[in-house]
C-alpha positions in Angstrom: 41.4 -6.1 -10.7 40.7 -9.3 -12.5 38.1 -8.7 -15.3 34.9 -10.4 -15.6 35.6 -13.0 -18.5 38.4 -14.2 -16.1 35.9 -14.6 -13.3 33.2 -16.7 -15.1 36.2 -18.9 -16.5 36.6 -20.1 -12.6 33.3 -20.4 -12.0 31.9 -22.2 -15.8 34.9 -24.9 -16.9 32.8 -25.0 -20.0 33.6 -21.6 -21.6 37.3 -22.5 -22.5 36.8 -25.7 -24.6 33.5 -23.7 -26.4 35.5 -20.8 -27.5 38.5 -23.3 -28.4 35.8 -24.6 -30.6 35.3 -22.0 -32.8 38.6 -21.1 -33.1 40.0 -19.1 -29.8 43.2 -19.8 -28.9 45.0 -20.6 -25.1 46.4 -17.1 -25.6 43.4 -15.4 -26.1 41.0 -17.0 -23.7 43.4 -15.1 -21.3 42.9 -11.7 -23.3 40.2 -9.1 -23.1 37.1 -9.9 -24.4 35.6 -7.2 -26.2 31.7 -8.3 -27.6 31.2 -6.7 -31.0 27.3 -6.0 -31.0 25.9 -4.2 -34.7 22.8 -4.7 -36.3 24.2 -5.8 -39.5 22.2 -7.4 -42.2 20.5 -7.0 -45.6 17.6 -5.0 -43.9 18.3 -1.6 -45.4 20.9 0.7 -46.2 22.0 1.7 -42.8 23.3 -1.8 -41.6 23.7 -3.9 -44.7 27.3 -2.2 -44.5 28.2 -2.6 -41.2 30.0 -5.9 -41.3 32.8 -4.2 -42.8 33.0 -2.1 -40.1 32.6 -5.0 -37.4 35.7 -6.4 -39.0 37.7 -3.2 -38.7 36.4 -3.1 -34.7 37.5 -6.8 -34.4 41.4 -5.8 -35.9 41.3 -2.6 -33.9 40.4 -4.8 -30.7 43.3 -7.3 -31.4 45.8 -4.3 -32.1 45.1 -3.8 -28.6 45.5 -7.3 -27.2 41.9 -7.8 -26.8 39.5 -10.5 -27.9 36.6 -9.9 -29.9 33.5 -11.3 -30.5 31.0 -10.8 -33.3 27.1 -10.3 -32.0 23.9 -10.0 -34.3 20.4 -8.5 -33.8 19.3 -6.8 -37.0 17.2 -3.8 -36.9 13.8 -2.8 -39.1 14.1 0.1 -41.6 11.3 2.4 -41.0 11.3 3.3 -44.6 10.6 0.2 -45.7 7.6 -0.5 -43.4 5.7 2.6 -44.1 2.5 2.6 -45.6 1.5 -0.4 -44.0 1.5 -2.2 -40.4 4.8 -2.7 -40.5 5.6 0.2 -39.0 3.7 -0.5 -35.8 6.8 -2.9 -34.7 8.9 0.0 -35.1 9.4 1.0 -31.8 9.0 -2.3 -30.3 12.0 -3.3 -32.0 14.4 -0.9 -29.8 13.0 -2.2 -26.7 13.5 -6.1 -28.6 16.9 -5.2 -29.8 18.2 -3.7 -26.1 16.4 -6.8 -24.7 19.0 -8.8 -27.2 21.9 -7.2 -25.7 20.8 -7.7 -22.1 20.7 -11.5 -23.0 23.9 -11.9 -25.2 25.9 -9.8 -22.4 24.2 -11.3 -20.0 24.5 -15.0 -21.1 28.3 -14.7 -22.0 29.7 -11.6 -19.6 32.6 -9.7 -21.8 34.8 -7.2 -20.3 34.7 -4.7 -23.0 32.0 -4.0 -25.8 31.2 -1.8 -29.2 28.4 -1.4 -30.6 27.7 -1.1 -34.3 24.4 0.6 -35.6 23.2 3.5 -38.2 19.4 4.0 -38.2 16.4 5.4 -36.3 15.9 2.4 -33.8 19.1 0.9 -34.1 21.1 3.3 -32.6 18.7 4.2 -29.4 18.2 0.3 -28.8 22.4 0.7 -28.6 23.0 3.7 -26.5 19.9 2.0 -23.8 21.9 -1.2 -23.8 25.0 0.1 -22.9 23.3 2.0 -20.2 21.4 -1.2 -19.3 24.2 -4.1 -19.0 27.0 -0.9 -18.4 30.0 -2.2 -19.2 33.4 -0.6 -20.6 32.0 0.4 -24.1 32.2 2.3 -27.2 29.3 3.2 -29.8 30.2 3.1 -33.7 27.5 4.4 -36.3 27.8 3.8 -39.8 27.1 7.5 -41.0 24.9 8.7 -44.0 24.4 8.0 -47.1 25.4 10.1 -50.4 22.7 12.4 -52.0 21.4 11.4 -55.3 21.2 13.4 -58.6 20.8 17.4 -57.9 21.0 16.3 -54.1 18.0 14.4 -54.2 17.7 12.5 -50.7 14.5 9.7 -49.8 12.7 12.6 -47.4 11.3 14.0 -50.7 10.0 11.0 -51.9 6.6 10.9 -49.6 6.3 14.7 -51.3 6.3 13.4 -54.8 4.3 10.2 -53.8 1.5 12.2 -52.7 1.8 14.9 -55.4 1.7 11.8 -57.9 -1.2 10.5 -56.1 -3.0 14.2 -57.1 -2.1 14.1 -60.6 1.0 16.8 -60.2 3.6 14.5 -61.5 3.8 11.5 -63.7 4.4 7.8 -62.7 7.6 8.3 -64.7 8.6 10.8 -62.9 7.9 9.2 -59.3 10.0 6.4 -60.4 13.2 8.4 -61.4 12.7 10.0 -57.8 12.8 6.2 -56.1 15.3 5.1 -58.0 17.9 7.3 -57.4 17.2 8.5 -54.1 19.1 6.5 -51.8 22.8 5.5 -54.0 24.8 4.5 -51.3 24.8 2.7 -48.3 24.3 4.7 -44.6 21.3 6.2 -43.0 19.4 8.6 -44.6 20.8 12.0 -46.3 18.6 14.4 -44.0 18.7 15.2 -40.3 16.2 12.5 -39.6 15.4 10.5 -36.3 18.4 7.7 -37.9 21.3 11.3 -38.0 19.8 12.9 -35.3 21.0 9.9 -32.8 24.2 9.3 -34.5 24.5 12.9 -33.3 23.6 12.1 -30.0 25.1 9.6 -29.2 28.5 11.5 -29.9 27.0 14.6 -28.0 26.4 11.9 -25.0 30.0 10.9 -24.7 30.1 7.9 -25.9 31.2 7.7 -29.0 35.0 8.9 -30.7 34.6 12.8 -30.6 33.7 14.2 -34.5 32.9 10.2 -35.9 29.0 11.0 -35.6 27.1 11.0 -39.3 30.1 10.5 -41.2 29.5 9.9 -45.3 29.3 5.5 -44.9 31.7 5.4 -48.1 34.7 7.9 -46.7 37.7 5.8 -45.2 37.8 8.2 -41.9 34.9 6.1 -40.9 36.6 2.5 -41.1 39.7 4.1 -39.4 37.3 5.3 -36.5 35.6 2.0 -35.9 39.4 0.5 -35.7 40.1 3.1 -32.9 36.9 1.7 -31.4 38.1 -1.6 -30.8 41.3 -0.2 -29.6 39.2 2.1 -27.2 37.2 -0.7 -25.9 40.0 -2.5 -24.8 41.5 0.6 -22.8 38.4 1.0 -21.2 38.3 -2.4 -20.2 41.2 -2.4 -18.9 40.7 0.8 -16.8 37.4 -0.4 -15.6 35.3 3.0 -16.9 31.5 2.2 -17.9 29.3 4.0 -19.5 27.1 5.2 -15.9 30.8 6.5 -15.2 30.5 8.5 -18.4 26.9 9.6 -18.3 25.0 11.9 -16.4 22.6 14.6 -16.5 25.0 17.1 -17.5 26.0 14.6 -20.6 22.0 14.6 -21.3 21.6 18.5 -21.1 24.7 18.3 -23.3 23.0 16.3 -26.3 19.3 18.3 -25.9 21.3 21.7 -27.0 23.0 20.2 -29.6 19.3 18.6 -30.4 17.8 22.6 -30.1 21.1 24.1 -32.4 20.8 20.8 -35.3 16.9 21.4 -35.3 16.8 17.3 -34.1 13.9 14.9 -34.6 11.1 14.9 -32.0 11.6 11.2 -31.9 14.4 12.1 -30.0 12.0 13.0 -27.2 11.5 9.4 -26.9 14.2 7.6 -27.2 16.6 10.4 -24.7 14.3 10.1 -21.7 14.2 6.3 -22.1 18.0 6.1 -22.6 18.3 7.9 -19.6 15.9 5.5 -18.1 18.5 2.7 -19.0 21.6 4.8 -17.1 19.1 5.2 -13.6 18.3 8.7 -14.7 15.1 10.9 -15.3 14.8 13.1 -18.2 11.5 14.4 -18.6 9.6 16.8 -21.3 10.4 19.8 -19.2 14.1 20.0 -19.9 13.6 19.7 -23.5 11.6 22.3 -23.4 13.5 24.5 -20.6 17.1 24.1 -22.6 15.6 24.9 -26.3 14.1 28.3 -25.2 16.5 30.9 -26.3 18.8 28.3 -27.8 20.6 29.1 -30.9 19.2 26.9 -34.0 22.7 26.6 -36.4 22.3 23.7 -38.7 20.7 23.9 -42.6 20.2 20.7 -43.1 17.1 19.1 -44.5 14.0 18.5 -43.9 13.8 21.9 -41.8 17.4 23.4 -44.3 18.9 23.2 -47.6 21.6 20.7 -47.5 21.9 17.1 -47.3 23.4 15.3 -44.3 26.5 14.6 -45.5 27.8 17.9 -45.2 27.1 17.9 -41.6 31.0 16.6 -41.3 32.3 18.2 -44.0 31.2 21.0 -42.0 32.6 19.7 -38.7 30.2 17.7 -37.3 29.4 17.7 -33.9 32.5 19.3 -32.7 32.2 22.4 -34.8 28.3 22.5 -33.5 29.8 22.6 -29.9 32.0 25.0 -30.8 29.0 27.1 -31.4 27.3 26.8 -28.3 30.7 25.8 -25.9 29.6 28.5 -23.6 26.5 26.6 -23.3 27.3 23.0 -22.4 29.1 21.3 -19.4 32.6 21.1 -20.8 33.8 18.9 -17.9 31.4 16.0 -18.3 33.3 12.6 -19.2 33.6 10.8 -22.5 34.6 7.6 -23.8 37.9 9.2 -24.8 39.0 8.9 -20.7 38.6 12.9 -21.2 36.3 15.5 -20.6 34.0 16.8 -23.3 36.1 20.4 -23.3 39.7 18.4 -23.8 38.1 16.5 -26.4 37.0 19.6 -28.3 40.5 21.3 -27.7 42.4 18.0 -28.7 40.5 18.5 -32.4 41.7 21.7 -32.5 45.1 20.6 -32.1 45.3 17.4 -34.2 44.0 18.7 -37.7 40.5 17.9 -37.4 38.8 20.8 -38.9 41.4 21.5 -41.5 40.9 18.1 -42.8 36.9 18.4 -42.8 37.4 21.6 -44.7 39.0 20.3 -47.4 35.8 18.3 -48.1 33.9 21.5 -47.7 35.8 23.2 -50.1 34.9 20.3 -52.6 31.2 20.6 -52.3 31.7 25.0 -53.3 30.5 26.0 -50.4 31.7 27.1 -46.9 30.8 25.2 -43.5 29.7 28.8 -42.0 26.7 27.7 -44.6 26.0 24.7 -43.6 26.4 24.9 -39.3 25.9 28.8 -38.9 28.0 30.6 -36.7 26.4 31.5 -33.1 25.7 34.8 -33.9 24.4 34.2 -37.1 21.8 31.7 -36.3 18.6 30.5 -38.6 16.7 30.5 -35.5 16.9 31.2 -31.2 14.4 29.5 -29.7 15.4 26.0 -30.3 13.9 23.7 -32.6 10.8 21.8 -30.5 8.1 23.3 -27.9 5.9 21.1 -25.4 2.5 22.2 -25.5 0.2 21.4 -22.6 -3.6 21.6 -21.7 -6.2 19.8 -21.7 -5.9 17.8 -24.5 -2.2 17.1 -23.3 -2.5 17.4 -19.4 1.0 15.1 -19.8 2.1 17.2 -22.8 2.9 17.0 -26.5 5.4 17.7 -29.0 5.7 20.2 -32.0 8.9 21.0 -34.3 8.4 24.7 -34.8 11.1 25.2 -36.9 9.3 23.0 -39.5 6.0 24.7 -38.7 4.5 27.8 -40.9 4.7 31.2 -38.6 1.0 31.2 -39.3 0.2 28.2 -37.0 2.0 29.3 -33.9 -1.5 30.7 -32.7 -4.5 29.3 -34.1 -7.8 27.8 -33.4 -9.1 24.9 -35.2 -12.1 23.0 -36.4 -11.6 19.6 -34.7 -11.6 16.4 -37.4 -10.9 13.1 -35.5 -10.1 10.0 -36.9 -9.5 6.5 -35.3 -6.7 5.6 -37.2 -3.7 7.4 -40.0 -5.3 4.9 -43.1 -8.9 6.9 -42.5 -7.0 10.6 -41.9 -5.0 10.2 -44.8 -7.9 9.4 -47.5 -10.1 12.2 -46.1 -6.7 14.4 -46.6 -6.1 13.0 -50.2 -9.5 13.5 -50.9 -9.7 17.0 -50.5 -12.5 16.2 -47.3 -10.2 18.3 -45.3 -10.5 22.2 -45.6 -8.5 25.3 -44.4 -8.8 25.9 -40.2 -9.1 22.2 -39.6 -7.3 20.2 -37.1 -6.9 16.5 -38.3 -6.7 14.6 -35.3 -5.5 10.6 -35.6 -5.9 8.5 -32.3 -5.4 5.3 -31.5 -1.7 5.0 -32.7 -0.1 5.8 -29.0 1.9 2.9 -27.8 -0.8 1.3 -26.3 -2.8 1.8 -29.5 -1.1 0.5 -32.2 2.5 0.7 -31.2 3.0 4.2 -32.1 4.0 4.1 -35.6 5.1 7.6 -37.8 2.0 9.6 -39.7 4.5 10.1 -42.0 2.3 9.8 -45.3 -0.3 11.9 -43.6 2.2 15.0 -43.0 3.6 14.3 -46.2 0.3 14.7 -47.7 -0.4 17.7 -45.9 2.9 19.5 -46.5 3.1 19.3 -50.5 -0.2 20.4 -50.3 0.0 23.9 -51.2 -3.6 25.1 -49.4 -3.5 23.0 -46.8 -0.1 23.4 -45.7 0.0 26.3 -43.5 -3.5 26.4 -42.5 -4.3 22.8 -41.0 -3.0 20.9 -38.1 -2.4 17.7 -37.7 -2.5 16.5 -33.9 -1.8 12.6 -33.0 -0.8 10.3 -29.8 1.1 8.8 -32.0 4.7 10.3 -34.0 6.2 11.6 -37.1 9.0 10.8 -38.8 12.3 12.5 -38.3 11.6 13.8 -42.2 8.6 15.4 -41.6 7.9 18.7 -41.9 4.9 21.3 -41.4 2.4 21.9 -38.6 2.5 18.9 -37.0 1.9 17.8 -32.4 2.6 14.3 -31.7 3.1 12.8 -28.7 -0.2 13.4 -27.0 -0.4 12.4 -23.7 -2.4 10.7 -22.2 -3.1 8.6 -25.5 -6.6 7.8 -26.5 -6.0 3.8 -26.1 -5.4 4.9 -22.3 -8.7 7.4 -22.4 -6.8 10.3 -22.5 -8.9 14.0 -23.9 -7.7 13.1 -27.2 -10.3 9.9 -27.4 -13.0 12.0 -26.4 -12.6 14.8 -29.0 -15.3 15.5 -31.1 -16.3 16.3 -34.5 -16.2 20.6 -34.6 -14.4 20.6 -31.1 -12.6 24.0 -31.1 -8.6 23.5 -30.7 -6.4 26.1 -29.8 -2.7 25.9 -30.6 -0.4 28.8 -29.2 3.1 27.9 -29.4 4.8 30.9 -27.9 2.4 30.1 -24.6 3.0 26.4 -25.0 -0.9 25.7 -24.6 -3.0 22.7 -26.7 -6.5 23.1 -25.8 -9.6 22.3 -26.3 -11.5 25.8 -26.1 -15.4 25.3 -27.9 -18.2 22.8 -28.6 -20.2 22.6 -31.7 -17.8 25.3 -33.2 -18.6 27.7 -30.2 -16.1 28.9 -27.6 -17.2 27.8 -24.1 -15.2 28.2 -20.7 -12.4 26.4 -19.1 -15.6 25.5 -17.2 -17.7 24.2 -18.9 -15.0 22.5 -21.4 -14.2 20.2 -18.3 -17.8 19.0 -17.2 -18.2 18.4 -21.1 -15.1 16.4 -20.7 -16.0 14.6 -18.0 -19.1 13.5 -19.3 -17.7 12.2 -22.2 -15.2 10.1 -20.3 -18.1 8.2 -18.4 -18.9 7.4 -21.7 -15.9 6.3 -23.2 -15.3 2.5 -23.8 -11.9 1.1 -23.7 -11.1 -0.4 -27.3 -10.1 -4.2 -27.5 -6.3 -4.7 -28.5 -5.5 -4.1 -31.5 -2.9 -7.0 -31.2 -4.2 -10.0 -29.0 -1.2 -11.9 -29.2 2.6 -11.7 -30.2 5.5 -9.0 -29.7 2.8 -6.1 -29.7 0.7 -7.0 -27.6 3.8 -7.1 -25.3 4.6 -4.0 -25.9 1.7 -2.5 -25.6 0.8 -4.0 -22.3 4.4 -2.4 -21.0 5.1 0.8 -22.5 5.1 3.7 -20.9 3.5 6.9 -22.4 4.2 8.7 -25.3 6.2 12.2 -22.8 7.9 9.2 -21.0 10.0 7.7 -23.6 7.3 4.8 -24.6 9.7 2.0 -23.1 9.1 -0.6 -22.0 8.7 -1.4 -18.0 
């Protein structure tokens, strides 16, 4: 079979005397060309060290008699645009940076590709290209970063912001905190939305089996994004592309490993619109079908004790597998050229574990304490619930294994707000009181491009009365570090006139988690029925007036003319 580079060198005479420009030689015009895609640049920690790992790729590739190429699109760091608009282009920029490797694959057709990428929108963008312009390819993320002085990692930060913010702490203290909470390079020492997909991606297939969320310092990481590039080639030489690899049992695969690490509930968009990208449907339900009795195994922060980096001193992802093996479809393919359950008996073979726990051993304490054994688990009933009603006829999202037992079954005082800047002042401000729900609007991706409420949950969550005995419901989402009795995800969303614009000041909202209900059960503070709730409803809806955009013009107002809603993956379409 003659490979695609090969094909458009008939067809375009130009391509040989451009590459001869920049350096190719006769030889390797001939070769395999591999396209080396990462999201390297001084944006933040999790890709300003990726070129070193692109270069390692590149050698691996040429080991292999392969060609590469080096391609650019850097991401956003969603750390750095909190606490301001910023963060609205958040999840625009996944659907931006896929749309970058659509045109650079598409422009220049390789045979053979890796992808490079650490961090919460980088990776996703990654895994939907290679679904997207599926060709023979292998994804490389640049792991975590090292936890600072007495483990501190940047998730606590937004605790002792808002605790300075009340007088708890000094300035002084706040900026000892900042400046030694992030002391390496790598994504973010906590299982946030950045390690979360580093872990799916290697619990889709598609990356080298145990090089998920390795530390971004440790040599084992450069010597895997070498094997990469070697990989590549073999795969584009055997003609296997990731829709060969993927399928709904590789997707059932990654949400248990999602329920047993206690993932982000970003992940519930960025799976469904991966699988979007690989011609497959993977809606709310399955989340919620496959984390119901599923074993919960992983203390790692926000929800456990650890930092991330011990997530492979531990084992990683195949020592989570392990756990659950019963549990998963062992026969589903991988990038490897094997199925998921060779892969996991190859490790077992080669030294794998042995060699991760020798890094255990250094930290003083045992992997069974950082990914519990099966029938030790923290939890068994997964990590995340959908919740439906009618205030989420489409459904919404809650991280119960973050949420005090006390709000699994409550009813609330409804407190809506138009927008996180308004909630977060009335929460600051001590306007909020015990038994209310703070509702925030308006930030779905048709709203505002649905950024995090992270300072909003933060704020709540350090807040010793509040808590475990407020809720804070939103069409928009939370941060992968968040923590506390928190729904996102509403849909409909309000920009679209879904229940949660018509919501009301002293609505009556009851949460039952175990029954997977969010509802809005009284008026004026009294119970009323199903009934009467609806014609209420309804009135209000006639009512309702359709805000302007918030953005008339640019990359958001693109997106928000496209996406998709919240329980759908918020992509683009």
């Amino acid at each position: 079979m003659e490979m695609v580079s090969q094909q458009i060198r008939k067809i375009a005479p130009e391509q040989d005397p451009l590459r001869m420009g920049m350096g190719w030689t006769e030889e390797e015009l001939s070769l395999p060309q591999i396209m080396v895609e990462s999201t390297f640049g001084d944006s933040h920690p999790g890709s300003a060290h990726l070129l070193e790992l692109v270069e390692e790729v590149c050698q691996g590739a040429k080991e292999a008699r392969g060609r590469p190429a080096r391609y650019f699109t850097t991401d956003i760091c969603d750390g750095m645009a909190q606490g301001h608009d910023g963060i609205n282009y958040s999840l625009a920029s996944r659907d931006m940076i896929c749309n970058m490797i659509e045109i650079h694959a598409g422009a220049t057709p390789f045979d053979g590709g890796v992808f490079l990428s650490s961090c919460d929108k980088g990776v996703p963008a990654h895994l939907m290209g290679m679904g997207r312009v599926n060709m023979p390819s292998v994804l490389v993320t640049g792991g975590v970063m090292d936890a600072g002085p007495n483990l501190l990692t940047l998730e606590q930060i937004g605790i002792y912001s808002a605790q300075c913010r009340r007088g708890e702490i000094t300035e002084e203290q706040l900026t000892y905190y900042k400046h030694h909470a992030c002391p390496s390079c790598g994504a973010c020492s906590f299982m946030g939305t950045a390690s979360t997909m580093q872990v799916m991606g290697e619990a889709l297939g598609l990356m080298l089996p145990g090089s998920a969320l390795m530390p971004a310092c440790c040599e084992d990481l450069k010597a895997v994004a070498r094997e990469a590039g070697k990989q590549s080639v073999l795969l584009a030489q055997r003609g296997i592309k990731p829709r060969d690899i993927v399928t709904m049992d590789s997707f059932e695969n990654a949400v248990l490993v999602h329920a047993a690490i206690s993932g982000s509930t970003n992940s519930l968009l960025h799976l469904p619109a991966i699988a979007h990208e690989f011609g497959l449907e993977l809606d709310a339900g399955i989340f919620d079908r496959l984390h119901r009795g599923a074993r919960y195994l992983l203390d790692i922060r926000p929800a456990g004790k650890w930092p991330a980096q011990y997530f492979y001193y531990a084992g990683g992802v195949p020592r989570v597998m392990e756990q659950i093996r019963p549990y998963l479809h062992l026969d589903a393919m991988t990038v490897t050229g094997k199925t998921l359950g060779e892969n996991l008996d190859s490790l077992k073979q080669n030294g794998f574990y042995e060699k991760c726990d020798i890094y255990c051993k250094n930290t003083g304490i045992t992997w069974q304490e950082i990914i519990r054994p099966f029938d030790r688990a923290i939890g068994a009933d997964g990590a995340i619930a959908i919740l439906k009603g009618n205030l989420a006829p489409e459904g919404a999202v809650i991280k119960h294994t973050a949420c005090p037992r006390e709000m699994f079954q409550a009813t609330l005082l409804a407190r809506p707000f138009d927008s996180e800047e308004e909630a977060l002042e009335a929460v600051l401000t001590h306007k909020i009181r015990p038994g209310d729900a703070v509702l925030i609007r308006y930030e779905g991706p048709k709203g505002s491009g649905m950024p995090e409420m992270f300072y909003t949950t933060e704020a709540i969550s350090s807040d010793k009365e509040l808590g475990s005995s407020i809720a804070l419901l939103t069409d928009g989402r939370f941060s992968g570090a968040s923590t506390g009795p928190s729904i996102g995800h509403i849909s409909p969303e309000a920009a679209e006139g879904g229940p949660i614009a018509l919501v009301e000041e002293e609505d009556l909202i009851r949460i039952d988690i175990p029954n997977r209900m969010l509802a809005i059960v009284g008026i004026n503070g009294e119970e009323k029925p199903e009934g009467e709730i609806q014609e209420v409803l309804r009135q209000r809806k006639a009512n309702w007036k359709k805000k302007a955009p918030k953005y008339p013009s640019g990359v958001l107002k693109i997106f928000s003319d496209h996406a998709v809603s919240p329980m759908k993956g918020g992509y683009m379409v």
